[in-house]
C-alpha positions as CSV (number, residue, x, y, z in Angstrom):
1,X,19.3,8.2,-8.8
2,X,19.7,7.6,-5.1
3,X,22.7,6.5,-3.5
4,X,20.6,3.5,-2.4
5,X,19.3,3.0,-5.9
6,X,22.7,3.2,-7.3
7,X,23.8,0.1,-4.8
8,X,21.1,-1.9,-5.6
9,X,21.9,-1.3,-9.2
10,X,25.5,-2.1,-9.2
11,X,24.6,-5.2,-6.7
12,X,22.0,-7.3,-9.1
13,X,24.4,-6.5,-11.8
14,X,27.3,-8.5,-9.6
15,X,24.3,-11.1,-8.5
16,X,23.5,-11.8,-12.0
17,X,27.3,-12.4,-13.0
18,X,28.2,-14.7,-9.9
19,X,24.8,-16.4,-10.4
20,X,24.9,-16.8,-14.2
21,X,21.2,-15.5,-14.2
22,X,19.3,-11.8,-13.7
23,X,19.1,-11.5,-10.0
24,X,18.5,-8.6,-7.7
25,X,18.4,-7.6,-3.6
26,X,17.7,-5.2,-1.6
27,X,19.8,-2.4,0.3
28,X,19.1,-1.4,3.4
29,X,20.5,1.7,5.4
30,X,23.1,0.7,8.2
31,X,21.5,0.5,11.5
32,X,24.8,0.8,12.9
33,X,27.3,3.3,11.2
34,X,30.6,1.4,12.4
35,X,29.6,-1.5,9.9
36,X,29.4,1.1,6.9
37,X,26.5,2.9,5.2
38,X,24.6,0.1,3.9
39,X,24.1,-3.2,3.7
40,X,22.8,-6.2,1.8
41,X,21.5,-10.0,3.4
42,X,21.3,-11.3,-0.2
43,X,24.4,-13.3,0.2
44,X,22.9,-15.1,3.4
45,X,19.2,-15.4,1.6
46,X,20.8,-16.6,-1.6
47,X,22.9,-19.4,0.1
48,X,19.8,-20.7,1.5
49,X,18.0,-20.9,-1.3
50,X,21.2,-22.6,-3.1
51,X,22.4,-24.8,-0.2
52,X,25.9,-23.3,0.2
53,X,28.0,-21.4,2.1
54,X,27.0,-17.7,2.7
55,X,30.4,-15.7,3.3
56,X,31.9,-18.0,0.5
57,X,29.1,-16.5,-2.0
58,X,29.3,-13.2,-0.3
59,X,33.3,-12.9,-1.4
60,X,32.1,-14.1,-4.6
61,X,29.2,-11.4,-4.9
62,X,32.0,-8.8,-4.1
63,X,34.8,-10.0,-6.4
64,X,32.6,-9.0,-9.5
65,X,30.7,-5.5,-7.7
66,X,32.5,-2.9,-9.7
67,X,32.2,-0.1,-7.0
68,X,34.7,2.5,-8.5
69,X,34.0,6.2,-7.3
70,X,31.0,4.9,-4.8
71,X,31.8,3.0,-1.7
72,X,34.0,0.2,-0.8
73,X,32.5,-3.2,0.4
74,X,33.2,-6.0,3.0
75,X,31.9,-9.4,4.7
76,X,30.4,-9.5,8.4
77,X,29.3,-11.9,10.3
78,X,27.6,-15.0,8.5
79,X,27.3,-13.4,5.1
80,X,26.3,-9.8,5.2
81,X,27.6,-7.2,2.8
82,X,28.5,-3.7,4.0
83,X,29.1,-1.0,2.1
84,X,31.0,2.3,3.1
85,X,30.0,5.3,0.6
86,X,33.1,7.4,-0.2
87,X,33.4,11.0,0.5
88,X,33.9,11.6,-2.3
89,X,30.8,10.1,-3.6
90,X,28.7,12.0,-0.9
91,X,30.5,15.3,-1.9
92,X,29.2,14.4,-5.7
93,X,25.6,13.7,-4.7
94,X,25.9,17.2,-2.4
95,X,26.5,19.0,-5.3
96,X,23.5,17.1,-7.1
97,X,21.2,17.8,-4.5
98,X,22.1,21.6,-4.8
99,X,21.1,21.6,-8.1
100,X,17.8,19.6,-7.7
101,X,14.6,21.3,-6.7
102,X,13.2,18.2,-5.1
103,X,16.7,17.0,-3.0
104,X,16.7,13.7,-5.0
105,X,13.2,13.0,-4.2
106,X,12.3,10.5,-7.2
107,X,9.3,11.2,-9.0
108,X,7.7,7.6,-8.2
109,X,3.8,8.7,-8.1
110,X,4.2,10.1,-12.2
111,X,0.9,8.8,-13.7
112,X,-0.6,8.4,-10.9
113,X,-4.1,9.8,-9.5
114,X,-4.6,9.6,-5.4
115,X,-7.3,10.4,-3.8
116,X,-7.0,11.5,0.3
117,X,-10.2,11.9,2.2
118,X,-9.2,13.2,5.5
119,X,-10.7,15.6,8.1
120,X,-14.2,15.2,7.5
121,X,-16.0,16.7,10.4
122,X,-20.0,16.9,10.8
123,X,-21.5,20.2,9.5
124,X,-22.8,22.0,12.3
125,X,-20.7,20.6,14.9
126,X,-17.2,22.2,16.0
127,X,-13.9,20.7,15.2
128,X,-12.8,19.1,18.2
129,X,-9.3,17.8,19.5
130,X,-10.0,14.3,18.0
131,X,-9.9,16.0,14.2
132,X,-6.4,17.3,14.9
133,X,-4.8,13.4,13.5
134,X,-6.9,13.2,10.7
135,X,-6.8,16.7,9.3
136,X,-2.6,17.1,9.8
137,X,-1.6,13.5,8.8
138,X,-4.1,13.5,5.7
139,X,-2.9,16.9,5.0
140,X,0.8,15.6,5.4
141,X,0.6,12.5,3.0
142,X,-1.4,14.8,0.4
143,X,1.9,17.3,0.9
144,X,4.2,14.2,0.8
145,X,2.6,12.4,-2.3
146,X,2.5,15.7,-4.3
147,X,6.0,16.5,-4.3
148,X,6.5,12.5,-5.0
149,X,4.6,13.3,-8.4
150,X,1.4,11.7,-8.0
151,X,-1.7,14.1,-9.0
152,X,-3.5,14.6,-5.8
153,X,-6.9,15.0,-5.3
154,X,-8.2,15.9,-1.3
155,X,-11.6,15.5,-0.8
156,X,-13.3,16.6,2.7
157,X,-16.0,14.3,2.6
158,X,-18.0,16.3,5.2
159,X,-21.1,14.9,7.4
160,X,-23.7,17.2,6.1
161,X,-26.6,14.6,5.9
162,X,-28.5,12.6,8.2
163,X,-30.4,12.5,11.4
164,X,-29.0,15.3,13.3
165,X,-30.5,17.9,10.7
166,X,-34.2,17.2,11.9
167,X,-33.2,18.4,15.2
168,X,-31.1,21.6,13.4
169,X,-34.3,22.4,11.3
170,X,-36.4,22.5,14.1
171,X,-33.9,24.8,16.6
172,X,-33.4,27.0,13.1
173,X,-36.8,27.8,13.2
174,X,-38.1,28.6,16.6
175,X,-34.6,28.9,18.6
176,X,-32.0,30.4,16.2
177,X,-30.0,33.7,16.8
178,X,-29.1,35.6,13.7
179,X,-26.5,37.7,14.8
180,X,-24.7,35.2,17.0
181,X,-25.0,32.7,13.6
182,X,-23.6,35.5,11.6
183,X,-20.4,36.2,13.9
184,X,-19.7,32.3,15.0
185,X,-22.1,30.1,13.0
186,X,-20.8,26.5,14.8
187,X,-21.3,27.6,17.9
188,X,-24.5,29.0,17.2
189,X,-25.7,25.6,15.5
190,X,-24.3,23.7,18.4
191,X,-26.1,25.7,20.7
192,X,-29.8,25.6,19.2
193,X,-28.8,21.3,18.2
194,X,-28.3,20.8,21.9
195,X,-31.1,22.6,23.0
196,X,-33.4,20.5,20.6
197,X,-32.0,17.6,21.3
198,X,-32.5,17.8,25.0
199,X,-36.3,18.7,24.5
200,X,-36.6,15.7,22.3
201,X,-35.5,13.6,25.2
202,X,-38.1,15.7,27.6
203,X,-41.1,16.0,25.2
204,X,-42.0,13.3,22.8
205,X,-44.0,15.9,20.6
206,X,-41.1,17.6,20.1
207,X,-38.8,14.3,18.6
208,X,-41.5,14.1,16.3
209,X,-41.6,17.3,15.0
210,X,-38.1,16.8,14.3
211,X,-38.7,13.7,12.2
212,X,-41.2,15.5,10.3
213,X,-38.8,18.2,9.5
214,X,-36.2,15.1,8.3
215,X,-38.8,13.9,6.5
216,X,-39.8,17.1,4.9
217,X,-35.8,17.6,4.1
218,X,-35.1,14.1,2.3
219,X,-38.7,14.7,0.5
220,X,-36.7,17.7,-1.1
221,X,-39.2,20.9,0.4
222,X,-38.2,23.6,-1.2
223,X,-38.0,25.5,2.8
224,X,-36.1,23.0,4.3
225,X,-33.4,22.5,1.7
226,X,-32.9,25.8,1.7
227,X,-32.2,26.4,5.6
228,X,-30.2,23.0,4.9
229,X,-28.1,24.8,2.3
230,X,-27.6,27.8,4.6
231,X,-26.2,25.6,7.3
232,X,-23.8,24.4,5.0
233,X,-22.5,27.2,3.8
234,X,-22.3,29.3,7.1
235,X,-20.9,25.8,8.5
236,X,-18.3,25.4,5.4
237,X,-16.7,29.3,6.3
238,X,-16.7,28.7,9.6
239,X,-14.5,25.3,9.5
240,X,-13.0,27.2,6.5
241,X,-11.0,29.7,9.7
242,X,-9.9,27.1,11.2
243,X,-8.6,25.2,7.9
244,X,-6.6,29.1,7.2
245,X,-5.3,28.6,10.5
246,X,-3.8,25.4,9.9
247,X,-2.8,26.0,6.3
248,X,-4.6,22.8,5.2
249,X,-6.3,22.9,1.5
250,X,-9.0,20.6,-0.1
251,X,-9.8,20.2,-3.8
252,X,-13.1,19.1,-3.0
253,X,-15.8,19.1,-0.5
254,X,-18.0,16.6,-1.8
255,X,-20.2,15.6,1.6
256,X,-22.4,12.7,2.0
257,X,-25.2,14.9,0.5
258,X,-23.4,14.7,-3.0
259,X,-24.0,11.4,-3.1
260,X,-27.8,10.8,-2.5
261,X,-29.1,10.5,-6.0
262,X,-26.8,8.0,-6.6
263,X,-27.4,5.3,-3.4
264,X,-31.0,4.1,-4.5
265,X,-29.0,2.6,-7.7
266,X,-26.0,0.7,-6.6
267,X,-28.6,-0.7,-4.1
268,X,-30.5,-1.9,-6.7
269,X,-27.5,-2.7,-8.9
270,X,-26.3,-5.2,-5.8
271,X,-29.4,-6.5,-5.9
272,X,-29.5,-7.4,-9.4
273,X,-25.5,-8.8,-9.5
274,X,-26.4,-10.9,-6.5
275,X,-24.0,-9.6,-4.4
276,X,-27.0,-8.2,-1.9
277,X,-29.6,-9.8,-0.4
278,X,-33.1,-8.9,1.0
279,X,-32.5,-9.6,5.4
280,X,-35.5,-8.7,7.7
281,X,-36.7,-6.2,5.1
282,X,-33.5,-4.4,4.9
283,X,-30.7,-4.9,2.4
284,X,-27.3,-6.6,3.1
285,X,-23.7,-7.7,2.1
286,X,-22.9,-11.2,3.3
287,X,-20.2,-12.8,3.0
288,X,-19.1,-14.0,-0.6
289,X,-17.6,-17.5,1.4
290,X,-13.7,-16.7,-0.7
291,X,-12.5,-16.3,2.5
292,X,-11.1,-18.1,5.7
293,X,-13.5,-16.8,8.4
294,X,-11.3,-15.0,10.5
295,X,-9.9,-13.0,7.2
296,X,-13.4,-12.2,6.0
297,X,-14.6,-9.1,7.1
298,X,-18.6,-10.1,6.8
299,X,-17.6,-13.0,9.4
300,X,-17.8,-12.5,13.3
301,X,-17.0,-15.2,16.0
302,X,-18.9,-15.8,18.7
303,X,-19.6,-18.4,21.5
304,X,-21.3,-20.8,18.8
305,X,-18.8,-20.4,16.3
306,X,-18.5,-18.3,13.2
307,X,-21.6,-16.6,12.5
308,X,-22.8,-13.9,9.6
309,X,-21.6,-10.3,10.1
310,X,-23.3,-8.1,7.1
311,X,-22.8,-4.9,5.9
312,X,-26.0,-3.1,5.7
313,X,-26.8,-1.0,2.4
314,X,-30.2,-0.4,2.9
315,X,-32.6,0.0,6.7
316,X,-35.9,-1.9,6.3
317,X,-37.4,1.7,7.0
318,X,-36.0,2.6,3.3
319,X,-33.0,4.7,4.8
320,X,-29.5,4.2,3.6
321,X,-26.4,4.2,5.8
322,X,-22.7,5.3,6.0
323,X,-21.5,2.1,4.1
324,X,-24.1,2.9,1.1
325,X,-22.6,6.4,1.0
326,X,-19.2,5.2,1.0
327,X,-19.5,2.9,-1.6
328,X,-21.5,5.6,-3.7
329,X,-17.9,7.7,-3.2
330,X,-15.7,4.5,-4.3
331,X,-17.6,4.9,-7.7
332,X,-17.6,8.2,-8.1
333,X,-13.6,8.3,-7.4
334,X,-12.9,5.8,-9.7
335,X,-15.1,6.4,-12.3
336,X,-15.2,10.0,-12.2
337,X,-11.8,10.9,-11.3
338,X,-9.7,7.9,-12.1
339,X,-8.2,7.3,-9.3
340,X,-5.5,4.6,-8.8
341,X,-5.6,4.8,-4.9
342,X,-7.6,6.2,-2.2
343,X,-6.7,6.6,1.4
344,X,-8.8,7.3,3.9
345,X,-7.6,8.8,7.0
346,X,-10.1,7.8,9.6
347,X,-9.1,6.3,13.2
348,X,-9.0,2.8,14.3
349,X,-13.2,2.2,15.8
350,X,-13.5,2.3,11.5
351,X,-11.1,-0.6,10.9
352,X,-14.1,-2.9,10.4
353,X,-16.4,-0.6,8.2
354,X,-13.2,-0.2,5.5
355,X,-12.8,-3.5,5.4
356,X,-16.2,-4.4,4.6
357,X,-16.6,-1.5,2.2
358,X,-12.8,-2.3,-0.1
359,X,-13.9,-6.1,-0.2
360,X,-17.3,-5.3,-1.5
361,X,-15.9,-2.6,-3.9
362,X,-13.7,-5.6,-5.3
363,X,-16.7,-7.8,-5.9
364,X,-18.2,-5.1,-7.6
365,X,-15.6,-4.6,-9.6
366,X,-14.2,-1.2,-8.5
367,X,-10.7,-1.9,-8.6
368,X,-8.1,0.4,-6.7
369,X,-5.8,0.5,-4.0
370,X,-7.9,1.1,-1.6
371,X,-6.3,2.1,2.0
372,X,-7.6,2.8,5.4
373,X,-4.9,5.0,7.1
374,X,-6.0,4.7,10.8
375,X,-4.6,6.6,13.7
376,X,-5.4,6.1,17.5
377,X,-6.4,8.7,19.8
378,X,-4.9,11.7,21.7
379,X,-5.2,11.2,25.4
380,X,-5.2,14.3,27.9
381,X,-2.4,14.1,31.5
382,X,-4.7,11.3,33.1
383,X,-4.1,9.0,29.8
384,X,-7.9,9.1,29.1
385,X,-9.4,10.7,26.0
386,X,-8.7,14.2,26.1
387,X,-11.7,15.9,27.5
388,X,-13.2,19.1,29.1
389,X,-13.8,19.3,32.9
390,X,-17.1,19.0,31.9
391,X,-17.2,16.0,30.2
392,X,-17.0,17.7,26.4
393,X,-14.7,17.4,23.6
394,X,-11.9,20.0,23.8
395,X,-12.6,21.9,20.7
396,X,-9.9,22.4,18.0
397,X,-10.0,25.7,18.3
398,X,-9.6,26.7,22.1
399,X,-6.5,23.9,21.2
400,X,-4.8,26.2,18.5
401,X,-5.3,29.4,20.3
402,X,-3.9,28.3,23.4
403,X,-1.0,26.7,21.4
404,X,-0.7,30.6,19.7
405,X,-0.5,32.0,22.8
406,X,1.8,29.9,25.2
407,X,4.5,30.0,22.3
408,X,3.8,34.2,22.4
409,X,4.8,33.9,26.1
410,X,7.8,32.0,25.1
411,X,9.1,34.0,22.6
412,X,8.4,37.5,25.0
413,X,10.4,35.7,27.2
414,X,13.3,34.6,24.8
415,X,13.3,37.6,22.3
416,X,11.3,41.1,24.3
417,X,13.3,43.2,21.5
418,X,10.8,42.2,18.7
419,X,8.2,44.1,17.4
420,X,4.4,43.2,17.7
421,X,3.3,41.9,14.5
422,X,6.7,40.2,14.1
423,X,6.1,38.9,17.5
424,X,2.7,37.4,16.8
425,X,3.5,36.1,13.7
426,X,5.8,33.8,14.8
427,X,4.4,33.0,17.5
428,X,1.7,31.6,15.2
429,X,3.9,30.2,12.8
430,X,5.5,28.2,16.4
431,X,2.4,27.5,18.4
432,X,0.5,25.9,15.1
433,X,3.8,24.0,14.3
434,X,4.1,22.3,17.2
435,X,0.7,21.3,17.4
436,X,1.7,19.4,14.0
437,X,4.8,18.2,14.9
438,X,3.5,16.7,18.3
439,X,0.9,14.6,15.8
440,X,3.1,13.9,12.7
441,X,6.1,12.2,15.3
442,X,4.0,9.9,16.7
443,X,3.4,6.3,15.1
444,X,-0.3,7.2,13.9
445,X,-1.2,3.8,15.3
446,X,-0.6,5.0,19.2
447,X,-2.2,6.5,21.2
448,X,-0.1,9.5,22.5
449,X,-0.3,12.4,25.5
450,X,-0.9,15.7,24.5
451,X,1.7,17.8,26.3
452,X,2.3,21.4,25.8
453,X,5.1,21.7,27.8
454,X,6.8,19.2,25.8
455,X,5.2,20.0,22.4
456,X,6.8,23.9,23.1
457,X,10.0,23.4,24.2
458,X,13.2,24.7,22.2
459,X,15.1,21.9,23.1
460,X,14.4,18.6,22.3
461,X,11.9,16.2,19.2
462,X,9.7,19.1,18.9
463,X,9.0,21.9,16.3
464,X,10.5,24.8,17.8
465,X,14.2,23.1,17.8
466,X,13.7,22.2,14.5
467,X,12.7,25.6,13.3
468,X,15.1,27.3,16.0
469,X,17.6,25.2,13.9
470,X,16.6,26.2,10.4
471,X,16.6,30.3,11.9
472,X,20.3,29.1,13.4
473,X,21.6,28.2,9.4
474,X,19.8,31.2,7.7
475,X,21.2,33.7,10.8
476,X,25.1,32.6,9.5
477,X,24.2,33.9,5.7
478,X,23.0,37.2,6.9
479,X,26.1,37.7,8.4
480,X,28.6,37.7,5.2
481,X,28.9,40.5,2.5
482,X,27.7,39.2,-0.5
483,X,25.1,36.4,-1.1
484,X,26.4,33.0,-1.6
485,X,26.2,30.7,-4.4
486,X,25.9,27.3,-3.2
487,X,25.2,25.9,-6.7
488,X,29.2,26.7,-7.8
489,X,30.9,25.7,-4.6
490,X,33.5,22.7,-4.8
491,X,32.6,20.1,-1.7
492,X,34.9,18.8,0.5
493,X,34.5,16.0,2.7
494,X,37.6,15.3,5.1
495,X,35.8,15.7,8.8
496,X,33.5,13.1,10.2
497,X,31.0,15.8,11.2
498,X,31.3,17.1,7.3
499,X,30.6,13.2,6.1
500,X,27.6,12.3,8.4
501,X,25.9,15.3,7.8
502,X,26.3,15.0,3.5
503,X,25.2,11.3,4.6
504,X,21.9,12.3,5.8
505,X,21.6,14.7,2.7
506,X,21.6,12.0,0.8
507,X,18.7,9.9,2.9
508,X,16.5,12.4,2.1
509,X,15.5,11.2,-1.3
510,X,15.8,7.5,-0.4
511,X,13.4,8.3,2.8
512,X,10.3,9.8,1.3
513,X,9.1,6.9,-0.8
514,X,9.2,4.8,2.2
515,X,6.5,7.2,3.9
516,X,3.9,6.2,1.7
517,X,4.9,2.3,1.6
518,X,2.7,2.6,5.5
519,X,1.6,6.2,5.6
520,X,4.5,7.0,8.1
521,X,5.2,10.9,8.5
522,X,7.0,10.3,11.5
523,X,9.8,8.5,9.7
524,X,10.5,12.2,7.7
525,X,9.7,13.8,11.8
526,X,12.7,11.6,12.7
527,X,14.8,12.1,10.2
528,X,14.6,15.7,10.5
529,X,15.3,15.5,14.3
530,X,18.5,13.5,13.3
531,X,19.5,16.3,10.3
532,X,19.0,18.9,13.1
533,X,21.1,17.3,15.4
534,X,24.2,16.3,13.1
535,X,23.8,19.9,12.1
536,X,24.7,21.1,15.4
537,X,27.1,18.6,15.8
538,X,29.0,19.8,12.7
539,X,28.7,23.5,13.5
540,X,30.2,22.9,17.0
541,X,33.1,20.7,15.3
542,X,33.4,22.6,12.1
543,X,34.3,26.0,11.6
544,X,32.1,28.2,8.9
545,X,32.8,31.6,8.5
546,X,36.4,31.2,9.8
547,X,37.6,28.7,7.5
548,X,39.6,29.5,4.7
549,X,37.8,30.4,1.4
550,X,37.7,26.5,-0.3
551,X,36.5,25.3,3.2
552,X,34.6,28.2,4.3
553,X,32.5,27.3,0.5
554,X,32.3,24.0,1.0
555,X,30.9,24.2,4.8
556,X,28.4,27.0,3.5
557,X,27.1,25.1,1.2
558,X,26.4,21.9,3.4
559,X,24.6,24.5,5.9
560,X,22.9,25.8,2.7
561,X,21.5,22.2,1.5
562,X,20.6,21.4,5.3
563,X,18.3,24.7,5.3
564,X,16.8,23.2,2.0
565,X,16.0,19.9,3.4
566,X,14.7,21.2,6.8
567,X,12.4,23.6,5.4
568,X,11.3,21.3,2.9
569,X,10.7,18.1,5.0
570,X,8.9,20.4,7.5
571,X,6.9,22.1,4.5
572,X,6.0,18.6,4.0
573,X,5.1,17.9,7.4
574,X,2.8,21.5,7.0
575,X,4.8,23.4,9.5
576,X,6.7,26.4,8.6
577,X,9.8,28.5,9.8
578,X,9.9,32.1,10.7
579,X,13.0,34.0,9.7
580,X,13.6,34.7,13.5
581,X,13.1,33.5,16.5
């Protein structure tokens, strides 16, 4: 149990006693460490509620908190509680956490199926600089909610249906290189997809050719589902590279195409459970009229008042669209795999679309925790979309090369005496970890500058002080004689810089549920920043390696259990640590 946990416990039990009835209240952390670790409002929200005096019923609260061998506890201001952890409580819970595999993470997701669909980039088409949120922060959660204990399912819903694929027929055929597909395939579909696409606009013979070829695709010809499945697969290895790169996995690659035998039903099954209707000769969701209008996602205002805003399942041409799809997915993930929540990790321009999609899932009876986990955009120097000089978008590649290589120039620069391999390795393991860290700081609901400069630097919120940090603790073990045994050290807390860093050993486990409560990974960015630094700040004021043996074990074993921590909350984040730097 958390430190927090075991506050909270030892407070409803005093509630209940002072109140005569079961009560319980929340502990926060301190935002200010001069009033004590924690503290509590419930005496001020209680006295409301009751009519009575707050710092009367706070004293009351306290006389009956038994508090032995955790933290003392005091009044401030008009009725809050503050509690101040013992060190020797925070040398206890060191020790735990040295003997815990998970740092006192609690298991809270045991039971549990989640479902994240992130990255999902169009086949065909190259990752660009916009994919970097979804792919790291849906890649981050996945990490996060794993070693919370949920079973995790990632799914890559890829765009591999739909109009485009007339075009990419048509350029496959009369346009395509084989040897330039066969050594970069996305490039090479780009390429011949442009090139179509600008004769279509030239040459209305040759836009319908292409819609012959989409026809002949969705019609199932044996020819065209089989350059169709070729682009998918040549597509899939080449997004594959860059997915190695970033050390991102996916359970699943169920695209859009997975789903097409299955939309011409739940069209008809809306249909026949009323909750479609028939609208110019297409098919749509209106509103249900549960709702207030401005809460009701098939509502829009305009000059005239509220007026209908539908969700379309089905064109009046017979096609289906990206809310058909997505509803198809809903039942497969609850049906199929069980699922108990699915996030989506899609920017903000799809706040809408979700909205309409998880309220017409609940009418249709797919219950789930459905989430959309939006994220704004990255903006380039001129705090404008980041873009090419030429207008394009800056592909995710060309973004995590040059990331590769300005870190080798940094670390030539810091450390020349390293071999070549070493040198590139790390350089690798830096430049792709900054790339992450830059993202996963950020609240995922601004908009942010992408700034290498920044993003690189040793000093600093960035990866490379973090891992510079983590390589700083692991260069003090290589220097003793024998390995250490953190797990049979006593702790010893009588330094301030000893007691705030065991304090933020002990956040760790209360932290990481509270990521998931908003799909924050900048909260465990932060807190890792904050670990770093009280690190430092004890290594400056504490001696290790010349301290005398019960102090020197004690100290080894805090910077022992702040290696843990760092490389697991960055392991977490995706990012790892090189053994040098």
């Amino acid at each position: 149990m958390t430190i927090l946990k075991e506050l909270e416990s030892r407070l409803a039990a005093a509630l209940t006693t002072t109140l005569g009835e079961p009560a319980s209240a929340a502990v926060t952390p301190a935002a200010d460490l001069r009033f004590g670790d924690y503290q509590s409002n419930a005496a001020m929200v209680l006295a409301k509620q009751r009519k009575t005096n707050p710092r009367a019923l706070a004293q009351e609260i306290i006389g009956h908190l038994a508090l032995d061998g955790l933290a003392t506890a005091d009044i401030a201001g008009p009725g809050f509680i503050n509690f101040r952890i013992l060190p020797s409580a925070y040398a206890a819970k060191v020790t735990a956490l040295l003997a815990d595999e998970k740092l006192g993470a609690p298991p809270i997701g045991e039971g549990r199926t989640v479902v994240v669909d992130f990255s999902a980039p169009n086949v065909a088409k190259p990752m660009h600089v916009g994919h970097i949120r979804s792919t790291i922060i849906g890649d981050s959660l996945s990490r996060i909610a794993c070693f919370l204990g949920f079973k995790v399912i990632a799914d890559n819903h890829i765009g591999d249906w739909g109009t485009q694929f007339g075009m990419i027929l048509h350029g496959w055929k009369t346009l395509l290189d084989a040897d330039a597909l066969e050594a970069n395939p996305i490039p090479e579909l780009l390429r011949i997809y442009r090139e179509v696409n600008a004769a279509t606009k030239a040459d209305p013979a040759v836009l319908e050719t292409c819609k012959n070829e989409l026809v002949k695709l969705q019609a199932g010809d044996p020819d065209n589902l089989a350059i169709w499945q070729q682009c998918i697969d040549v597509s899939k290895r080449g997004l594959q590279k860059i997915y190695d790169v970033l050390d991102v996995k996916f359970d699943h690659w169920l695209g859009e195409s997975y789903y097409n035998d299955r939309l011409a039903g739940i069209v008809d099954e809306f249909l026949t459970k009323g909750l479609a209707r028939e609208s110019n000769g297409a098919i749509c969701i209106f509103s249900d009229g549960t709702k207030k209008p401005e809460e009701d996602p098939f509502m829009v205002q305009r000059e005239n008042g509220w007026t209908d805003n539908p969700a379309i399942i089905r064109k009046a041409d017979g096609g289906y669209l990206y809310a058909t799809t997505d509803l198809a997915t809903i039942q497969f993930r609850i049906d199929e795999w069980k699922a108990d929540q699915v996030w989506y990790v899609v920017g903000v321009p799809q706040s809408l679309h979700f909205r309409q999609i998880f309220d017409a899932a609940a009418r249709w009876g797919k219950t789930g925790n459905f989430q959309h986990v939006a994220f704004g955009s990255i903006l380039g120097d001129d705090r404008k979309l980041m873009k090419t000089r030429s207008g394009d978008n800056v592909q995710l590649t060309d973004v995590l090369d040059e990331a590769v290589e300005r870190a080798a120039k940094i670390i030539a620069e810091k450390s020349p005496d390293l071999q070549a391999d070493e040198a590139a390795e790390i350089a690798r393991i830096v430049g792709i970890g900054a790339v992450k860290f830059a993202e996963l700081s950020q609240n995922r609901l601004t908009d942010y500058v992408f700034a290498w400069d920044r993003m690189l630097a040793l000093q600093g919120d960035t990866a490379p002080y973090l891992q510079y940090s983590s390589v700083r603790i692991r260069s003090i073990f290589r220097k003793l004689d024998a390995p250490f045994d953190a797990a049979s050290a006593t702790i010893t807390l009588n330094e301030e810089a000893e007691i705030h860093l065991a304090r933020l050993h002990a956040r760790f486990g209360e932290l990481l549920p509270l990521i998931l409560e908003d799909f924050r990974p900048n909260l465990l960015a932060n807190y890792l920043l904050e670990l770093a630094r009280a690190f430092h700040s004890f290594f400056e004021a504490c001696p290790v390696l010349k301290s005398e043996d019960s102090i020197r074990e004690s100290r080894l074993a805090l910077c022992e259990l702040t290696s843990r921590i760092l490389t697991t909350g960055l392991g977490l984040l995706g990012i790892q640590c090189p053994e040098r730097m």
